[in-house]
C-alpha positions in Angstrom: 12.6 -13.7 18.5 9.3 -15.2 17.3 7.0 -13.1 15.5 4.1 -15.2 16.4 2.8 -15.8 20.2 -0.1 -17.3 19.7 -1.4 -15.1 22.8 -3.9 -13.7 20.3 -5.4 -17.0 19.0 -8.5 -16.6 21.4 -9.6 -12.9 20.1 -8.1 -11.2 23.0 -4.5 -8.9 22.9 -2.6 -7.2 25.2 -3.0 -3.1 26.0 0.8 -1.5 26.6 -0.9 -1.6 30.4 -0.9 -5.2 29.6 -4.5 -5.5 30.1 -6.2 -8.4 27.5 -8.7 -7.0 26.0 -11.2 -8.0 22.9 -10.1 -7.6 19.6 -13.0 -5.7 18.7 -12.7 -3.4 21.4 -13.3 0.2 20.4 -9.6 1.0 21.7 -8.5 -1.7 19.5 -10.1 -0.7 16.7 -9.5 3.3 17.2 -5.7 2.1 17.2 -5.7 -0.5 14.3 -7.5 1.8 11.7 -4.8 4.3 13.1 -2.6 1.6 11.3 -4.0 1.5 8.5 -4.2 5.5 7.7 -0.2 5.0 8.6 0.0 1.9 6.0 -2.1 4.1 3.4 0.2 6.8 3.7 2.8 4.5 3.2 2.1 3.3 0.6 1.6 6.7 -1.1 5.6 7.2 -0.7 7.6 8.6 -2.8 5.3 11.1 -4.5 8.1 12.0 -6.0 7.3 15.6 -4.4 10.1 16.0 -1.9 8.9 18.4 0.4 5.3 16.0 0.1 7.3 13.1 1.1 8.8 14.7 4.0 5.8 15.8 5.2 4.0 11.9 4.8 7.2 10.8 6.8 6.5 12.9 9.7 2.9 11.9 9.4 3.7 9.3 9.3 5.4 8.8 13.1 2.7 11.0 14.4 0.1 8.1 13.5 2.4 6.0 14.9 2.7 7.4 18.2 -1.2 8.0 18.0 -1.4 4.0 17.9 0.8 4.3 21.3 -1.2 6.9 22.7 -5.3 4.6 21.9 -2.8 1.6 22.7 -2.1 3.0 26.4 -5.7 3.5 28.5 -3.3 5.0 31.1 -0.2 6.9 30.1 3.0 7.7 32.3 4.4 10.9 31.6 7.1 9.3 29.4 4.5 7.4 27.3 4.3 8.5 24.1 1.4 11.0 23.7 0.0 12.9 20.6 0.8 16.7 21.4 -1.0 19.7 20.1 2.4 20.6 18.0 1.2 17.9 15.4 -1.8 19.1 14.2 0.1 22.6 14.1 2.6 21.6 12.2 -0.4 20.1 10.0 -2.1 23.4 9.6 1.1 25.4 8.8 1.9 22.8 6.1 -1.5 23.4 4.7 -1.4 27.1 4.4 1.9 27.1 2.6 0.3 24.5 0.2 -2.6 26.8 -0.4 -1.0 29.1 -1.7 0.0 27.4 -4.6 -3.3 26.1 -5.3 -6.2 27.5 -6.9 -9.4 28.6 -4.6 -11.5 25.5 -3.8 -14.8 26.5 -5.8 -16.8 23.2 -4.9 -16.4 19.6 -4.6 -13.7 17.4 -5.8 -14.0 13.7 -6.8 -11.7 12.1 -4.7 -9.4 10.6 -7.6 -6.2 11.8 -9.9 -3.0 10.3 -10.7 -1.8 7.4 -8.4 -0.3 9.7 -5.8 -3.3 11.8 -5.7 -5.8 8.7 -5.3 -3.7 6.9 -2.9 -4.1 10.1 -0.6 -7.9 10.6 -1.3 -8.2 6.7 -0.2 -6.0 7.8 3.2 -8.1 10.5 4.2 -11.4 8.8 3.7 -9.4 6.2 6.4 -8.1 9.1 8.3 -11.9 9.9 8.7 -13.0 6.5 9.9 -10.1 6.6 12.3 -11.6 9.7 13.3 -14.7 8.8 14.3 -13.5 5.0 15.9 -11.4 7.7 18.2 -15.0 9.6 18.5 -16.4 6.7 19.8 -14.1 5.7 21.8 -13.4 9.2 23.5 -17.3 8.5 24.2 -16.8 5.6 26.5 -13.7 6.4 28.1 -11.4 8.8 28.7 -8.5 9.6 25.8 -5.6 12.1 24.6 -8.3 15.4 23.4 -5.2 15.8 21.2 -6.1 12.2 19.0 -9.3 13.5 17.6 -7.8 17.2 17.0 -5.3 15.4 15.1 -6.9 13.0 12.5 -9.8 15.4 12.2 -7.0 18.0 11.0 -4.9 15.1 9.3 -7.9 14.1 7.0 -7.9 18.0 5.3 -3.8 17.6 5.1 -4.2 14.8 3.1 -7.1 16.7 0.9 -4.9 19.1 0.4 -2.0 16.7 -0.3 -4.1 15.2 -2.8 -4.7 18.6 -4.3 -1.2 19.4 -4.8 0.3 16.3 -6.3 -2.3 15.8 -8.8 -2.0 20.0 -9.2 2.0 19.3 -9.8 1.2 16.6 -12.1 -0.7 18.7 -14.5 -3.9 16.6 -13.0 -7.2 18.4 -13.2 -9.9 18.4 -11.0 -12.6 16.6 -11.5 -16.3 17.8 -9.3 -19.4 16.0 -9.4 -22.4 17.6 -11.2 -25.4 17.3 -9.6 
């Protein structure tokens, strides 16, 4: 099988309900910066953190079926579809990560060693994805549980960031004003 159909040459692509529509569509681009939170994160792997790794994995199939789930203006039951569990599973990651960090007493500057960078860059993404998925929930009808998800996903990978560059022996940095 070809990789290339050429189908795209003329700015359009196909929806999974195989409508064509514009590649700058805002469904298109809520999807495809979901793509690029999920390469981000990927390349972020291996932290060398196990339990952080295993976490980014699982992240990282939720963002994937989050690109399903923009990709399909009109899901089937059997389609997938972001659930509520993922941003749960996001928050109970979180609290058992804060409690080996210190109390966030202002600011950070998003930065660090690699690991801690590369996941600052993701969840300034994440946040973009965010609000494409915003914008897109504005003008027609999507999953409520997108949004929940990278809004929740962008303070995972804060925290994320936080604990790889706290396991590194990595301190803070905040910006003086």
């Amino acid at each position: 099988m070809k990789i290339y159909t050429k189908r795209g040459d003329a700015g359009k692509t196909d929806l999974r309900s195989s409508d064509r529509v514009s590649k700058a569509s805002p469904r298109i681009e809520a999807y495809g910066t979901a793509d690029e939170v999920n390469a981000l994160v990927g390349r972020v792997r291996p932290t060398g953190e196990d339990d952080v790794d295993d976490q980014l994995r699982e992240i990282q199939n939720h963002l994937h079926v989050i690109q399903a789930d923009l990709a399909n203006p009109e899901p089937a039951a059997d389609d997938p579809q972001t659930r509520e569990e993922y941003a749960e599973q996001l928050e109970e990651w979180m609290d058992d990560h804060d409690e080996e960090l210190e109390p966030l007493q202002a600011f950070v500057l998003p930065g660090g060693g690699d690991a801690g960078a590369r996941l600052h860059h993701a969840r300034t993404v994440c946040r973009r994805a965010e609000r494409r998925a915003v914008a897109l929930g504005e003008e027609e009808a999507i999953n409520e549980h997108v949004i929940t998800y990278l809004n929740r996903l962008s303070d995972a990978l804060f925290v994320l960031a936080r604990v790889v560059n706290q396991r590194e022996g990595i301190d803070e940095e905040n910006p003086t004003y």
